[in-house]
C-alpha positions in Angstrom: 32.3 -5.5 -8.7 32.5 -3.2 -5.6 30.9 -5.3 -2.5 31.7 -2.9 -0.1 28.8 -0.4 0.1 29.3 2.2 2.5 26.8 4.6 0.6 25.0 6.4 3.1 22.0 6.6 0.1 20.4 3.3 0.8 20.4 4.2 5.0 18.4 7.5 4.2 16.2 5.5 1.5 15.1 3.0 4.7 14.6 5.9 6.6 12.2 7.7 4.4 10.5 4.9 3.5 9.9 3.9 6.8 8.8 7.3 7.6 6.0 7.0 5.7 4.7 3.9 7.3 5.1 5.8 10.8 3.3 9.0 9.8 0.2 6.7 8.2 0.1 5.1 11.6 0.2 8.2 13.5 -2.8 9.6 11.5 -4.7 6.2 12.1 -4.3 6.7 15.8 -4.9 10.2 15.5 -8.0 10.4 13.8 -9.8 7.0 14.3 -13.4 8.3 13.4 -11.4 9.0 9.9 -10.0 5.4 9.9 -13.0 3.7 11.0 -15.4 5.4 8.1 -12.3 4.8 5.9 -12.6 1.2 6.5 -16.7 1.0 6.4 -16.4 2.5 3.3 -14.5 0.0 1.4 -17.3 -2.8 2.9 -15.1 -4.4 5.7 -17.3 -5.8 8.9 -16.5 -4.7 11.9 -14.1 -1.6 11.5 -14.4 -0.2 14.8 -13.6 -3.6 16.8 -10.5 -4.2 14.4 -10.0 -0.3 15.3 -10.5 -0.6 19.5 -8.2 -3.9 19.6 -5.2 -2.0 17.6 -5.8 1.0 19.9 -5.3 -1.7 22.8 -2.5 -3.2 22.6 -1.1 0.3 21.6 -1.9 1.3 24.9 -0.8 -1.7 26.8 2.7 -1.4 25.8 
């Protein structure tokens, strides 16, 4: 069995998996009208607090 995996395949995997995660926060922060409605939608209380704290401690850092 070959324990040395240098395969450059499962770095580029993580990468474009993790890319998607980035771009789906992006949009959230983008568009938060979209997110919020998104959220009320589905039947969660209080979208737009959870919505204004994430935005916060986006901004604070």
């Amino acid at each position: 069995m070959n324990t040395n995996n240098t395969s450059a395949v499962p770095v580029i995997g993580r990468i474009l998996l993790a890319a998607i995660f980035v771009m789906s926060g992006i949009g959230k922060l983008m568009a938060p009208a979209a997110a919020i409605g998104y959220i009320q939608a589905m039947g969660l209380p209080l979208a737009g607090a959870g919505q204004a704290g994430r935005v916060g401690r986006v901004s604070e850092a």
